[in-house]
C-alpha positions as CSV (number, residue, x, y, z in Angstrom):
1,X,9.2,-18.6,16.9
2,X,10.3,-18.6,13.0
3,X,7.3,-19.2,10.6
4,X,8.9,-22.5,10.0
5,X,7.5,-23.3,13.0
6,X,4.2,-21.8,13.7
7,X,1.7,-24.3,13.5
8,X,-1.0,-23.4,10.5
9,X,-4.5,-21.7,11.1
10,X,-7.3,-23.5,10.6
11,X,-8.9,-23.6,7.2
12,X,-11.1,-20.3,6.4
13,X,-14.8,-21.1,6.5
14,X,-17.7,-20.4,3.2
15,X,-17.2,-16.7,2.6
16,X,-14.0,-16.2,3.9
17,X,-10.8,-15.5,2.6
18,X,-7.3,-15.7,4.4
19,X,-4.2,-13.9,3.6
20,X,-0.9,-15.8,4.6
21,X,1.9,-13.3,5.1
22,X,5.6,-13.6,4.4
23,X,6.7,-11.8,7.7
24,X,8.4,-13.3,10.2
25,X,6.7,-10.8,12.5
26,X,2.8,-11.4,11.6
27,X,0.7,-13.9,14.0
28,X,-0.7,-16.8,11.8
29,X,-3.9,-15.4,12.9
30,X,-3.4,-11.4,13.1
31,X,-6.3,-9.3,12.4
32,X,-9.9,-10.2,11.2
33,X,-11.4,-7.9,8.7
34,X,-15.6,-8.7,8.2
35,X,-18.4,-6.4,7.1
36,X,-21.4,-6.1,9.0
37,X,-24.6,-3.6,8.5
38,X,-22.7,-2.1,5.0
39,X,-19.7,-1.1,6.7
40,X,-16.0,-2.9,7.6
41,X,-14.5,-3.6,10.9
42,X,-11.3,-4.8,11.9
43,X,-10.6,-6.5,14.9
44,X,-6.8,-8.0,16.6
45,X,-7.1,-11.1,17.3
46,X,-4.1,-11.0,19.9
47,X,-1.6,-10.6,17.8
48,X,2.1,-10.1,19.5
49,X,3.2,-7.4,17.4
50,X,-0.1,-5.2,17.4
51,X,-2.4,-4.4,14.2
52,X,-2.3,-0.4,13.6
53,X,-5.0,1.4,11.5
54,X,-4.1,4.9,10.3
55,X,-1.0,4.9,12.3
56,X,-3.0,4.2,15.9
57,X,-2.7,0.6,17.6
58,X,-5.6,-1.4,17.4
59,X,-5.9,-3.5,21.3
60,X,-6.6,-6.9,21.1
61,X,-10.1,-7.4,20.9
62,X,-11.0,-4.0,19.8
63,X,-13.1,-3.3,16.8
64,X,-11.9,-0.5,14.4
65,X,-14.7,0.6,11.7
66,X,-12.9,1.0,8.2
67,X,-13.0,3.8,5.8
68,X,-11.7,4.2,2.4
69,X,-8.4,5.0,2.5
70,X,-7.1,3.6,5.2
71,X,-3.7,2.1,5.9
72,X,-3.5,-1.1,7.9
73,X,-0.1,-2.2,9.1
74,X,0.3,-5.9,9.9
75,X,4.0,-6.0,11.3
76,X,6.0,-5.0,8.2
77,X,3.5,-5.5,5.7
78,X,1.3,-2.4,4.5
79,X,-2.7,-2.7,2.9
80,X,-4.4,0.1,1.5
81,X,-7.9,-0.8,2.7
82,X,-10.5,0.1,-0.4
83,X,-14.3,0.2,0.3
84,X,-15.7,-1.0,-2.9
85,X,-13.5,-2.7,-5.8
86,X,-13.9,-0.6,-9.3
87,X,-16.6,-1.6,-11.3
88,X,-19.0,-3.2,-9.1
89,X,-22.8,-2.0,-7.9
């Protein structure tokens, strides 16, 4: 299915933020990223082409705690995942 044709994901909620990716190869809804308890998870939400952290695949469903530092690959697209942005408390 091209992204022409994907149908879009439903509006993010208070609080959230969503990241629409160029590539043809990323799920319109891929991976979920949330912090709980002062620390970051990620979690698959099914995607077809897998969500890797670190280089290991993440199963659907799964939830990987985050550390700084770490590389999340969403198909062909790369984020360095930082902790805490620069300058804030």
């Amino acid at each position: 299915m091209s992204a022409a044709q994907r149908r879009p994901a439903a509006a993010p909620q208070k609080g959230q933020l969503r990241i629409d990716l160029r590539d043809s190869f990323a799920s319109s809804r891929h991976a979920h990223l949330e912090r709980s308890d002062g620390a970051w998870r990620l979690r698959d939400e099914g995607s077809r082409n897998g969500t890797l952290v670190n280089g290991q695949r993440a199963q659907a469903g799964e939830v990987v705690p985050l550390r700084d530092g770490d590389l999340i690959e969403i198909s062909h697209t790369f984020f360095l995942f930082r902790d805490a942005a620069r300058g804030l408390a």
